[in-house]
NUZAVEX-10162 format. One record per residue: residue number from 1; x, y, z of N, C-alpha, C in turn. Coordinates in Angstrom, 1 decimal. Each point is the difference from the previous one (the first is absolute). Last residue first. Example, Ala and Ser with C-alpha at 12.3 -4.5 7.8 and 13.67 -1.06 7.14 Angstrom:
// NUZAVEX-10162
> pos;n_xx;n_yy;n_zz;ca_xx;ca_yy;ca_zz;c_xx;c_yy;c_zz
> 2;12.8;-2.2;7.1;0.9;1.1;0.0;-0.8;1.1;0.8 $
> 1;0.3;-5.7;-0.1;-0.9;1.2;0.0;0.9;1.2;0.0 $
***
This chain:
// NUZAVEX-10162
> pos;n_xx;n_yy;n_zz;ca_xx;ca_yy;ca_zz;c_xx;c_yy;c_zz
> 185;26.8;15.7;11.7;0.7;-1.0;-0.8;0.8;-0.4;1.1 $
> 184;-2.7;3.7;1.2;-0.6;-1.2;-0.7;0.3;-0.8;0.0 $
> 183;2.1;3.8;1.0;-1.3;0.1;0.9;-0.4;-1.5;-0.3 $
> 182;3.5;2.2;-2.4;0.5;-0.1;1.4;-0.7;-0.7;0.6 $
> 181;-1.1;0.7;-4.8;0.9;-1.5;0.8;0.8;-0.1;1.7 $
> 180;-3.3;3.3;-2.2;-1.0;-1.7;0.3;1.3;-0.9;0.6 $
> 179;1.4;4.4;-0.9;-0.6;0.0;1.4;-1.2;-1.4;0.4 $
> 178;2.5;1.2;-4.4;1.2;-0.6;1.5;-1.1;0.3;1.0 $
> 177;-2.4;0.9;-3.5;0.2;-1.4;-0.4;1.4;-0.2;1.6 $
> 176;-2.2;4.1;-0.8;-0.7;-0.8;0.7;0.0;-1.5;-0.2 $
> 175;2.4;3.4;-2.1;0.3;0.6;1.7;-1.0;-1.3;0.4 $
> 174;0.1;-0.3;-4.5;1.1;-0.2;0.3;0.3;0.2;1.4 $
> 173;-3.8;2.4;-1.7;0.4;-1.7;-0.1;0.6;-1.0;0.5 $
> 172;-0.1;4.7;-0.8;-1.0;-0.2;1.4;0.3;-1.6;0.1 $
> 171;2.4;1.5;-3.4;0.5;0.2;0.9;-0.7;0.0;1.4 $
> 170;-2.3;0.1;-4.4;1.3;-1.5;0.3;0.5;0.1;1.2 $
> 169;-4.7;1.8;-1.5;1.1;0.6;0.5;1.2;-1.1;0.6 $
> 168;-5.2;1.1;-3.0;0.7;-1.0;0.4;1.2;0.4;0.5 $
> 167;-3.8;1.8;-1.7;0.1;0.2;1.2;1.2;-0.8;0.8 $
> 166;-1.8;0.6;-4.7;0.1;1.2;0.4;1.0;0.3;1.4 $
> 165;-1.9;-4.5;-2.0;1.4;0.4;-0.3;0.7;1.1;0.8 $
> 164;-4.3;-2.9;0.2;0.4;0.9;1.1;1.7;0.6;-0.5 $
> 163;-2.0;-3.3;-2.3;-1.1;0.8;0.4;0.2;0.9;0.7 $
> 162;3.7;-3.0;-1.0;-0.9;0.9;-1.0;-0.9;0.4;0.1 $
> 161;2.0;-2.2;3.7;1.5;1.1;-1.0;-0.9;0.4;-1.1 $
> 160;-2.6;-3.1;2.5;-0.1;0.9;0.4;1.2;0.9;-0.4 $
> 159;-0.6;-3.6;-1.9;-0.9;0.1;-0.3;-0.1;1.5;0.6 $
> 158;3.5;-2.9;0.8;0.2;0.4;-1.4;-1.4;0.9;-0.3 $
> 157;-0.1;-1.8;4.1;0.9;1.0;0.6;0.6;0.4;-1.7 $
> 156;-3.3;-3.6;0.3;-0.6;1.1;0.8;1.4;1.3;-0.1 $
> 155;1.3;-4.3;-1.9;-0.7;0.3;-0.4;-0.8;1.4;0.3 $
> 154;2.4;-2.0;3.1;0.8;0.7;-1.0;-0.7;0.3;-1.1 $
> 153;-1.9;-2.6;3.1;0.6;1.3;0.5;1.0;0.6;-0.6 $
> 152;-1.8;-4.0;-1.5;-1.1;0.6;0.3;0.3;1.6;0.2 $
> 151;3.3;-3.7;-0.2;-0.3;0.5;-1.0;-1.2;0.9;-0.5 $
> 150;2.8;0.1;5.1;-0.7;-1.4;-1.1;-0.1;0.8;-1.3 $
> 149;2.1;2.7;3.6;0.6;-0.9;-1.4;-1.0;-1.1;0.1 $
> 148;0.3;2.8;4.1;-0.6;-1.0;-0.4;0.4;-0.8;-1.0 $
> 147;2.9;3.9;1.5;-0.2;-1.1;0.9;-1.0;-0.9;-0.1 $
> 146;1.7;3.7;-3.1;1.3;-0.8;1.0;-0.7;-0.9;0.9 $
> 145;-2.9;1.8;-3.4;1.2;-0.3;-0.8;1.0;-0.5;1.5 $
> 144;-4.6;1.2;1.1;0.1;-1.1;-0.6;1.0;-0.4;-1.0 $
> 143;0.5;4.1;3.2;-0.4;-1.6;1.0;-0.6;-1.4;-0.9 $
> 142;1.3;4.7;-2.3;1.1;-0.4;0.6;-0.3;-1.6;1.2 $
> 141;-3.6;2.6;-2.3;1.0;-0.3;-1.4;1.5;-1.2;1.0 $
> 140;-3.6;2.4;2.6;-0.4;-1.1;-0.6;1.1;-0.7;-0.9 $
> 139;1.1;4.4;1.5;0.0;-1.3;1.0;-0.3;-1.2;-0.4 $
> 138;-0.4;3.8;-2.7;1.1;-0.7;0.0;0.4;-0.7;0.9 $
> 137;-4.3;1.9;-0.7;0.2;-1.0;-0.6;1.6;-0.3;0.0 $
> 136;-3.0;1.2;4.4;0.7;0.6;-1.1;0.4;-1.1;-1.0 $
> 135;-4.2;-1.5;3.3;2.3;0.1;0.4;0.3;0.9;-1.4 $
> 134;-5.4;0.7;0.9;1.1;-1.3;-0.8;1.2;0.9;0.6 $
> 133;-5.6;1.1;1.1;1.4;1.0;0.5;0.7;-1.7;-0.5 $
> 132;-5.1;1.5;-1.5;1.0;-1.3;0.8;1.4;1.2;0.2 $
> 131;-4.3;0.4;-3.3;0.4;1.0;1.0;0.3;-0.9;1.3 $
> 130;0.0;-1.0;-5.2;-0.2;-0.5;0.9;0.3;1.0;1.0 $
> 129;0.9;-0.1;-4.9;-1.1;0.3;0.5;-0.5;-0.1;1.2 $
> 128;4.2;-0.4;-2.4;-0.7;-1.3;0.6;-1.5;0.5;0.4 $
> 127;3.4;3.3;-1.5;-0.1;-0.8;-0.8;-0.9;-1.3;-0.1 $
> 126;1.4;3.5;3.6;-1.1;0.2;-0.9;-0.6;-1.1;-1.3 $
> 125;2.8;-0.3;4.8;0.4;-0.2;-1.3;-1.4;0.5;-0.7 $
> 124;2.2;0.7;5.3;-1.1;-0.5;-0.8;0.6;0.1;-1.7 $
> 123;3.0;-1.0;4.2;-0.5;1.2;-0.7;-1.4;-0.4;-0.8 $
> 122;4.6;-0.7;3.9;-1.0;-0.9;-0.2;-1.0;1.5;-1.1 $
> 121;4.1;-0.7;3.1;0.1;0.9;-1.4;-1.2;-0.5;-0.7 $
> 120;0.6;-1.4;4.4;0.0;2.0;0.3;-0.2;0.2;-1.3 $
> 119;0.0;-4.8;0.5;-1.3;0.5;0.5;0.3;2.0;0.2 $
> 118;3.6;-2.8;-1.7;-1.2;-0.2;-0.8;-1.1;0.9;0.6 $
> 117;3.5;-0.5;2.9;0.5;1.3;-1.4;-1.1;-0.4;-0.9 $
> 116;-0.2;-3.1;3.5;-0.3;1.6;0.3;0.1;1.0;-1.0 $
> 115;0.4;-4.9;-0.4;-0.8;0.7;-0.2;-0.4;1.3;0.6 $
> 114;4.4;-1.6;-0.1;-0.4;0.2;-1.4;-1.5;0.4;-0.3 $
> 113;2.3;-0.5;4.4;0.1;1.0;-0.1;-0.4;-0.1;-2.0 $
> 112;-2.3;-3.1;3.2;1.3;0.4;-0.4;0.3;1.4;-0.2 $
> 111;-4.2;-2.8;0.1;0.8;-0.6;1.3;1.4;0.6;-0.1 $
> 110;-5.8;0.7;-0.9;1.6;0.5;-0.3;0.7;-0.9;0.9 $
> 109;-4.2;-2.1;-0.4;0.4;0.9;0.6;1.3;1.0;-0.6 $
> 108;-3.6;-3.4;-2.7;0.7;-0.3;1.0;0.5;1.9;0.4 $
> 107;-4.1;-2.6;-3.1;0.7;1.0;0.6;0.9;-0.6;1.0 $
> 106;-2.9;-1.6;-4.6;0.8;-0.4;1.0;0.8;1.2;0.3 $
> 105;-4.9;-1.4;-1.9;0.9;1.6;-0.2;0.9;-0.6;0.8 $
> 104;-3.5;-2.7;-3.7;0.8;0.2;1.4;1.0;1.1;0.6 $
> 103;-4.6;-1.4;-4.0;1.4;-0.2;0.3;0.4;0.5;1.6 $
> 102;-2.8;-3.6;-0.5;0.8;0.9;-0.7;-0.5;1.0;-0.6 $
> 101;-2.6;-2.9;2.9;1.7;-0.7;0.1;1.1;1.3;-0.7 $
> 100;-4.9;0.7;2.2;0.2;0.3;-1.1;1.7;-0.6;0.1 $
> 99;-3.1;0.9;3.5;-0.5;-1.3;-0.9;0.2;0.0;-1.2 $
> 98;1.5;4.3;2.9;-0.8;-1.0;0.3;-0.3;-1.0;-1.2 $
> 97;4.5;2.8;-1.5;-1.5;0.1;0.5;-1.0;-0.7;0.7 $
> 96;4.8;-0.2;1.0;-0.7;-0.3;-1.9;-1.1;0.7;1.0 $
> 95;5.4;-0.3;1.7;-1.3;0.3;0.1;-0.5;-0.4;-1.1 $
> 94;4.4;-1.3;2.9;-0.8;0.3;-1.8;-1.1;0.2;0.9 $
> 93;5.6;0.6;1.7;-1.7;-0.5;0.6;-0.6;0.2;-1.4 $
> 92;5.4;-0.4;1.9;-1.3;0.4;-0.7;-1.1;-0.9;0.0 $
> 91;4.6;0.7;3.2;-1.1;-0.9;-0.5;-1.0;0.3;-0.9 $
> 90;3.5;2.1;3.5;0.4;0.2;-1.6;-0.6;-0.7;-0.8 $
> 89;-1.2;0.3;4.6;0.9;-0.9;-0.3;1.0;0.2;-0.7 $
> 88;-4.0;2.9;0.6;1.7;0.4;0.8;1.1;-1.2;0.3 $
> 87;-4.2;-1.2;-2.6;0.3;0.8;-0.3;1.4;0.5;0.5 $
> 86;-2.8;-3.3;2.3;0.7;-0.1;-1.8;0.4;1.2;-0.3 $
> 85;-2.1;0.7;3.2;1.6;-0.9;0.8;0.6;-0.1;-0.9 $
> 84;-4.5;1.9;-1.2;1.2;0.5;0.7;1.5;-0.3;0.1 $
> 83;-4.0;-2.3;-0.7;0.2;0.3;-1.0;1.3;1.0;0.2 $
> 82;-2.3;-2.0;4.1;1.0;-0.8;-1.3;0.6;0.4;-1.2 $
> 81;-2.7;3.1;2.7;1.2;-0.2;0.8;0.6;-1.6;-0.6 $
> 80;-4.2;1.4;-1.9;1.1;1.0;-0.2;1.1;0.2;0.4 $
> 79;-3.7;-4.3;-1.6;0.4;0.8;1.1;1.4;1.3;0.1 $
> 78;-1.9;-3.7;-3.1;-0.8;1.1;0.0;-0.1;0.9;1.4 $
> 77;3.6;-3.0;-3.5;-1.0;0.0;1.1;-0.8;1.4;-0.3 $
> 76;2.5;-1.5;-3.4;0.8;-0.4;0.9;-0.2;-0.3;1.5 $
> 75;-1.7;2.3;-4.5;-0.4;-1.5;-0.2;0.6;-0.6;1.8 $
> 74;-3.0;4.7;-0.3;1.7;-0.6;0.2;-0.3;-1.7;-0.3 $
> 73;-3.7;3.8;-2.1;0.5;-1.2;1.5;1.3;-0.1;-0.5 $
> 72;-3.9;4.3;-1.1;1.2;-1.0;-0.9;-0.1;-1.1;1.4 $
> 71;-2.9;3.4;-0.4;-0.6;-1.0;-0.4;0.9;-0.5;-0.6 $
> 70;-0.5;4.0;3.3;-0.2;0.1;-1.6;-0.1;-1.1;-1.0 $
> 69;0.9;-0.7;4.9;-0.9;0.9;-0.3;-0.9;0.3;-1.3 $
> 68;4.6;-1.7;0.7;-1.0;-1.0;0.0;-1.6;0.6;0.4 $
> 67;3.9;2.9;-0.6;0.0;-0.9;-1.1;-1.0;-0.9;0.4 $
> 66;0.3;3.0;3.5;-0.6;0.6;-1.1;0.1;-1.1;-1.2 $
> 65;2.5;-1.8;3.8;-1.5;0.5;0.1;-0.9;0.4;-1.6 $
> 64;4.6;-0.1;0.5;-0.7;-1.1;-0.1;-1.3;-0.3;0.0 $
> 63;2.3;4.0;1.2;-0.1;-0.1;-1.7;-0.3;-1.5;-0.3 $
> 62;0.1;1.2;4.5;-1.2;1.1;-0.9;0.3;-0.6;-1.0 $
> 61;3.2;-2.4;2.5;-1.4;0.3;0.0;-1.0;0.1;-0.4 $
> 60;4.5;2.0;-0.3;0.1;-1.3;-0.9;-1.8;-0.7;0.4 $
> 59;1.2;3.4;2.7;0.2;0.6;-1.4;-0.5;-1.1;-0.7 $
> 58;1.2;-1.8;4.1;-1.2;1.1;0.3;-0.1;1.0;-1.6 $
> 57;3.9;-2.1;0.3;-0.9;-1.3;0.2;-1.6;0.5;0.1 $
> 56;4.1;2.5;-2.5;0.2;-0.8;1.9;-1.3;-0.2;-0.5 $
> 55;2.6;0.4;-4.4;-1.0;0.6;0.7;0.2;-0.5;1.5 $
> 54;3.3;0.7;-4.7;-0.7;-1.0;1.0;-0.7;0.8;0.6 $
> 53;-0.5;1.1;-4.8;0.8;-0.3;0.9;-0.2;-0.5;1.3 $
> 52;-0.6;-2.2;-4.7;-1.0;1.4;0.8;0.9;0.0;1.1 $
> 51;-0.4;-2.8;-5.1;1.1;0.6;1.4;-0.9;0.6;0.5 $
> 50;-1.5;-3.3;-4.0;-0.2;1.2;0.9;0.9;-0.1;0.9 $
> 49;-1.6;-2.7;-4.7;0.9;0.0;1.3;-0.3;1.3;0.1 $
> 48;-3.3;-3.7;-2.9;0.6;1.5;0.1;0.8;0.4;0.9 $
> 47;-1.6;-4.9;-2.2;-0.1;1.1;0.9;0.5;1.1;-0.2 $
> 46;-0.6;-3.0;-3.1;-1.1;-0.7;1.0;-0.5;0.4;1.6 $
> 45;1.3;1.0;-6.1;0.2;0.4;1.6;-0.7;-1.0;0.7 $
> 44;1.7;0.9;-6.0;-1.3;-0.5;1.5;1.1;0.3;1.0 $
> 43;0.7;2.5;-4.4;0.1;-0.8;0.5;-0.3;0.0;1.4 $
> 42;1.3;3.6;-3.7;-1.1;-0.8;-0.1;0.9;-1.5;0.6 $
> 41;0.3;5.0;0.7;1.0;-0.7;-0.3;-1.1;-1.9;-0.1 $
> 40;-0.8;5.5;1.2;0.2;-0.4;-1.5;-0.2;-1.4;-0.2 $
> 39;0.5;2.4;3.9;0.7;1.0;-0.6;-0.1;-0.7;-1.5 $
> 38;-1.9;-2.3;3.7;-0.3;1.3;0.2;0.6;0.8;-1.1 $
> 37;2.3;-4.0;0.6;-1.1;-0.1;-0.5;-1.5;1.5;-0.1 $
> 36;4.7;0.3;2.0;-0.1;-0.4;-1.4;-1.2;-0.1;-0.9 $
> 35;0.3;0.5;4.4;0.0;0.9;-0.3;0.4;-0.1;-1.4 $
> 34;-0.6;-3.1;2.5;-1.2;0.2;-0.3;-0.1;1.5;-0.4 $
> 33;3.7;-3.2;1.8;-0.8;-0.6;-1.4;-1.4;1.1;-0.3 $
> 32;3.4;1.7;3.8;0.2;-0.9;-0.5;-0.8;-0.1;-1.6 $
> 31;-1.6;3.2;4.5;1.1;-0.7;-0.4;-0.1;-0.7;-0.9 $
> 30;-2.8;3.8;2.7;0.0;-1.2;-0.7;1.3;0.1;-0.5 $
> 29;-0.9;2.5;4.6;0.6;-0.1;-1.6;-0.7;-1.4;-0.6 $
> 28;-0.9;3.3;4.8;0.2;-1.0;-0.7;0.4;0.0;-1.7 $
> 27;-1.4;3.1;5.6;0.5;-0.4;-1.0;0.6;-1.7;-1.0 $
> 26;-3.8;1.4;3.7;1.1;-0.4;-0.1;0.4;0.6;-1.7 $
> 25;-4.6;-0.2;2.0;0.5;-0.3;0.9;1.4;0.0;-0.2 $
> 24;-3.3;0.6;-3.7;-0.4;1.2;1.5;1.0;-0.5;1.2 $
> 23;0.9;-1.9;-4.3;0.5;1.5;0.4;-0.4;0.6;1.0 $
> 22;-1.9;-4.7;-1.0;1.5;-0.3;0.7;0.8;1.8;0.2 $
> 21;-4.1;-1.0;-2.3;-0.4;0.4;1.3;0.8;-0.1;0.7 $
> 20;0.3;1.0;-4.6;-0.9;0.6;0.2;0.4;-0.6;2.2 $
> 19;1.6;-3.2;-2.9;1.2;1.2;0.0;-0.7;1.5;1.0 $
> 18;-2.6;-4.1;-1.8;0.6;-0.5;1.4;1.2;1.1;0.6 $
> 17;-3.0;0.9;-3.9;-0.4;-0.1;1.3;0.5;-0.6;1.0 $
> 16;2.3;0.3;-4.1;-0.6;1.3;0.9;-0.9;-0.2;0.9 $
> 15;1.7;-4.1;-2.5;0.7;1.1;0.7;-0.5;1.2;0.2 $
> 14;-2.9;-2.5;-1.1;0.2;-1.1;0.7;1.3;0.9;0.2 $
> 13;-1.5;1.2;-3.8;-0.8;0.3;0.9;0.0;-0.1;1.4 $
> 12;2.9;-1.0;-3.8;-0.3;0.8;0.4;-0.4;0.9;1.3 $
> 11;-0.2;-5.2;-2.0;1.4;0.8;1.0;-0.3;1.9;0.1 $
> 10;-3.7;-1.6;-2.3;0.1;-0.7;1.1;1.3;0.1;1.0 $
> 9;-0.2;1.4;-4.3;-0.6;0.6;0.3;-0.1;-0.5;1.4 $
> 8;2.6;-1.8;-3.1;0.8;1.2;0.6;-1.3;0.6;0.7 $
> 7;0.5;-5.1;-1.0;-1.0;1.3;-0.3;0.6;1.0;0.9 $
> 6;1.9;-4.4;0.3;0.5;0.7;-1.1;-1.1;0.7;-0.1 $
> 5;1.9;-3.2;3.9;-1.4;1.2;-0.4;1.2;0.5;-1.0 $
> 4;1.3;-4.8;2.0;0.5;1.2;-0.2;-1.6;0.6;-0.4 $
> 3;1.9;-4.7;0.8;-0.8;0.9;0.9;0.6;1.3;0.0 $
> 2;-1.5;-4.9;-2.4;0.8;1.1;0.3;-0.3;1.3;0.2 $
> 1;0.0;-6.0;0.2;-0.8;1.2;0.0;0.9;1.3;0.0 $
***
């Protein structure tokens, strides 16, 4: 079986509203495969990744709260002081919509100093039509050239050097490829 959502309308959707209720509480970035796909790039999903920064427990909460409120669930539990632990683990967590398997928003915590520089230079893209806040594109460029490399994520990061030519900055790049290899590798 396979388990990817290929209706951009559905991932769409399914990101801003889960983006919509995670800003009232916290700063956050989308990351990874989806800003590719958001930006054009034709090909399935099964999830969406999200950073947010960390939160204390009493913060973290509300914003659990409110998400299940509004009619998502944690695949992971449904309790907020589990969902939590995962989290300040460095554990990522999925969400879907109630009684809806896909698609999925997997959020985990900042845990470094790479997602901090993501989450301060973090920007909206007009291009995607989506009013979400994405990791800058030369971050993206640089976390699927130096540290994922499947052929997926290179694909995305050839995809995103031409849509986003304008904006493309080698030397932002290049600053954030030794900082994957101090931090990462």
């Amino acid at each position: 079986m396979e388990r990817q959502v290929k209706d951009r309308n559905i991932l769409d959707r399914f990101c801003e509203e889960f983006c919509a209720i995670v800003e009232k509480h916290c700063k956050y970035i989308v990351v990874s495969g989806f800003l590719a796909i958001a930006s054009g790039r034709t090909r399935g999903t099964e999830d969406i990744d999200m950073i947010i920064e960390r939160l204390d427990f009493d913060r973290f909460k509300l914003l659990f709260q409110d998400l299940i409120k509004k009619g998502f669930v944690c695949m992971q539990s449904s309790s907020a002081e589990e969902v939590y632990d995962y989290l300040k683990d460095n554990t990522s967590v999925r969400f879907t919509w109630k009684d809806k398997e896909l698609p999925e928003m997997e959020v985990k915590f900042a845990k470094d100093v790479l997602d901090e520089y993501q989450l301060k230079n973090r920007v909206k893209l007009e291009l995607t039509g989506l009013d979400v806040w994405f990791s800058n594109v030369n971050i993206n460029i640089a976390f699927k050239e130096e540290l994922l490399k499947s052929p997926k994520d290179l694909e995305d990061a050839r995809h995103l050097r031409i849509v986003y030519a304008e904006q493309v900055n080698e030397e932002e790049i290049q600053s954030i490829k030794l900082l994957i290899k101090r931090f990462r590798l």
